[in-house]
C-alpha positions in Angstrom: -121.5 82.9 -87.0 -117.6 82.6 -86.8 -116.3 80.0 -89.3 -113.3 78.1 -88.7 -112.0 75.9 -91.3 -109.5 73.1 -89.6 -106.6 73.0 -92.5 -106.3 76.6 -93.3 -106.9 77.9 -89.4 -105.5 75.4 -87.5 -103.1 72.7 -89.5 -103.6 70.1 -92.0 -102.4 67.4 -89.2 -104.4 66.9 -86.5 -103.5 64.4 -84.3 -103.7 63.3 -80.3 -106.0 63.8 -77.4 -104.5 66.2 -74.8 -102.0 69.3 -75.5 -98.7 66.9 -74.1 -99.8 65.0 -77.4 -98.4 68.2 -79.8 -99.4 71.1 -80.4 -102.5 70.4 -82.7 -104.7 68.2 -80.4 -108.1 68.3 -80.3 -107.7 69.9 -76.3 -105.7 72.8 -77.9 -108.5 73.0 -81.0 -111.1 72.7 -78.3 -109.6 75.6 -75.9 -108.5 77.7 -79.0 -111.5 77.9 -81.4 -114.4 76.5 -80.2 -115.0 76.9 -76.3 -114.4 80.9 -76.0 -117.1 81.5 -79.0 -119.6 79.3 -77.1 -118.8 80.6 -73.8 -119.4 84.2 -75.8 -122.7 82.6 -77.4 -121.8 82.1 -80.8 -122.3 79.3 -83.0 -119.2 78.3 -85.0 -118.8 76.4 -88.3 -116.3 74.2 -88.3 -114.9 73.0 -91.6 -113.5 69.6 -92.1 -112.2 69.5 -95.4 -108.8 70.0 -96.2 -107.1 68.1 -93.0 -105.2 64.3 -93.6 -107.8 62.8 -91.6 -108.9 62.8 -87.9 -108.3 60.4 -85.5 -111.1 59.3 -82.9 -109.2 61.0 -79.9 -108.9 64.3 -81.7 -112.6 64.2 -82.2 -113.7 63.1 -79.2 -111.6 65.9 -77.4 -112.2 68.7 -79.5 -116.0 68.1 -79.2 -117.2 65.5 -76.7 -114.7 67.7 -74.4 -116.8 71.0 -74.7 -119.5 68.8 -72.7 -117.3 67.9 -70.1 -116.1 71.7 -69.4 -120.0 72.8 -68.7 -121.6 73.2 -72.0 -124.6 71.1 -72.7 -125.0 68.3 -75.3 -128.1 70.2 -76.3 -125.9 73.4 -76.5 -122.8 72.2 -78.6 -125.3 70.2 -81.1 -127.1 73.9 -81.7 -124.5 76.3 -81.4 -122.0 73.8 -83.9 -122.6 73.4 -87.6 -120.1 70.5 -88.8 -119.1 70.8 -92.5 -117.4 67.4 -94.5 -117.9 65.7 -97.7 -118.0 62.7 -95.6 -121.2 62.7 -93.5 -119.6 60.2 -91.4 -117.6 62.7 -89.9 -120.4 64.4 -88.7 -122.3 61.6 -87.1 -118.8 60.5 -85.8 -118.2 63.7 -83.8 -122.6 64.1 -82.9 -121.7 60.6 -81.0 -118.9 62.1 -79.4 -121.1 65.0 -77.8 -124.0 62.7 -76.8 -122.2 60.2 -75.6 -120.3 62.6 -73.2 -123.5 63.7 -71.8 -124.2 60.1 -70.6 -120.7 59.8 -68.9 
């Protein structure tokens, strides 16, 4: 399992939707960490702690987006372990993959 923890790997700053929002969007998270290790079959850990907070449309990209580029709700749920001291995190970003399989 690869582990990728968000404010040592990434930045402490996430912010926007789409890369054209900066360079630590949850598109560029998305396409960076997370989709090539699913499209490669592993599960990832991803590690909240750390960051200054996440705003909905970093979330919603960086994980309700892996749904709309071919991967399964079933699939990201499985294959991604979320890690946070605050459980609503988790539930936050589960919405954001279910949800995506409805659209």
């Amino acid at each position: 399992m690869k582990t990728v923890e968000i404010a040592k790997d990434f930045t402490r700053y996430p912010a926007g939707r789409y890369r054209v929002d900066g360079p630590y969007s949850g598109e560029v998270f998305r396409d960076k960490y997370l989709e090539p290790s699913l499209a490669a079959g592993e599960s990832v850990r991803v590690i909240l702690d750390g960051a200054r907070g996440y705003g909905s449309s970093f979330l919603e990209e960086a994980f309700g987006g892996l749904v709309r580029k071919g991967f399964t709700a079933k699939e990201v749920l499985s294959k991604i372990e979320i890690v946070s001291v605050d459980p609503s995190l988790k539930q936050e970003i589960e919405d954001y993959i279910k949800s995506s399989a409805e659209e």
